[in-house]
C-alpha positions as CSV (number, residue, x, y, z in Angstrom):
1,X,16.1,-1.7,23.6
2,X,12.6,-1.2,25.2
3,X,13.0,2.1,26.0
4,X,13.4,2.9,21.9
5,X,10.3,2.0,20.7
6,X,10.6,3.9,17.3
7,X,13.5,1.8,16.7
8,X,11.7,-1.3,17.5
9,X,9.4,-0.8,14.9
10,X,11.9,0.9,12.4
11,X,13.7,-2.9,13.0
12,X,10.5,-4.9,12.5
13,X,9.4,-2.7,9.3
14,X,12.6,-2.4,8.1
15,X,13.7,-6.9,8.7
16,X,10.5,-7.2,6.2
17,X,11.8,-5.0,3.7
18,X,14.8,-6.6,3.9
19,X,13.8,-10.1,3.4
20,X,13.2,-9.4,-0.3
21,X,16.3,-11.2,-2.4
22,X,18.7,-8.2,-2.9
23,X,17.8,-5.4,-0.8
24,X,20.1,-5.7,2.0
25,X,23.2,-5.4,-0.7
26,X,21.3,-3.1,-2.6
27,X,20.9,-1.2,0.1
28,X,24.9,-1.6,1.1
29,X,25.7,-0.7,-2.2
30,X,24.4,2.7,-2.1
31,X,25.6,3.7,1.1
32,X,28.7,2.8,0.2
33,X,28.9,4.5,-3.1
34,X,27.5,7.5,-0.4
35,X,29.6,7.8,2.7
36,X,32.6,5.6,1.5
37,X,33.9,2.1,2.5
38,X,32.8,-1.4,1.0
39,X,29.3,-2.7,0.3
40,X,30.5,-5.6,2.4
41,X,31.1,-3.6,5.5
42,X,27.8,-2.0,4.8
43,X,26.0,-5.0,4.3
44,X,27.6,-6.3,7.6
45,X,26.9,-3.0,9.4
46,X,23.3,-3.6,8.0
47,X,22.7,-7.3,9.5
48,X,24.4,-6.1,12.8
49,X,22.0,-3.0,12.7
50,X,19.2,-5.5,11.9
51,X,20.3,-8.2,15.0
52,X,20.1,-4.8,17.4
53,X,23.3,-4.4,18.0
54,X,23.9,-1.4,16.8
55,X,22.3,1.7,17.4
56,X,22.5,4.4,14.8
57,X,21.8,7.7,14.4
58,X,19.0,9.3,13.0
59,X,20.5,10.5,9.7
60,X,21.0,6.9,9.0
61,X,17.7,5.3,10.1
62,X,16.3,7.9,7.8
63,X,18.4,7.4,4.6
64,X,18.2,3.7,4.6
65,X,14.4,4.3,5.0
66,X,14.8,6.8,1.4
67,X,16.6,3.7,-0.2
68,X,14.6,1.5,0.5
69,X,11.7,3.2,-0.9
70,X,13.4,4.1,-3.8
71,X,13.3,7.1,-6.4
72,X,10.5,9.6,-5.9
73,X,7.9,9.3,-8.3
74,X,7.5,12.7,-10.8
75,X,4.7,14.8,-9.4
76,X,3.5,15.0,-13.5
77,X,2.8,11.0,-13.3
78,X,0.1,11.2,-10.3
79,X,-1.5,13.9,-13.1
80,X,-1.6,11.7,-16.1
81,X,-2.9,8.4,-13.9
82,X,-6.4,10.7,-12.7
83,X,-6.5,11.7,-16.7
84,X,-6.4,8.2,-17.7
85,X,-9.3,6.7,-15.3
């Protein structure tokens, strides 16, 4: 898909991410437990998405991109850290 070249990167940044041990299925598993169906089908959705042969929409390039980075921090911790250095 040359003509996509947000997705290109979202697929190269995102194939790093997911080359950690568990955060494909991690991943699957909250989608799943989101918009319904298996963490298997996820997790193949995911790979398929990840070989390019998929092309999804927005709303999901974006939510796997919120999993991945996980919970957001509390605002109050960023305070405490500049107290404590």
């Amino acid at each position: 898909m040359p003509d996509r070249p947000y997705f290109q990167a979202w697929l190269r940044r995102t194939r790093r991410q997911f080359a950690a041990s568990g955060r494909l299925t991690q991943t699957a598993v909250v989608l799943a437990s989101e918009n319904g169906g298996t963490s298997e089908e996820w997790s193949l959705r995911l790979r398929t998405l990840l070989e390019g042969g998929d092309a999804p929409s927005l709303d999901l390039l974006t939510r796997i991109d919120a999993v991945l980075a996980g919970p957001p921090r509390d605002r109050n911790d960023n305070i405490t850290q500049e107290f404590l250095f």
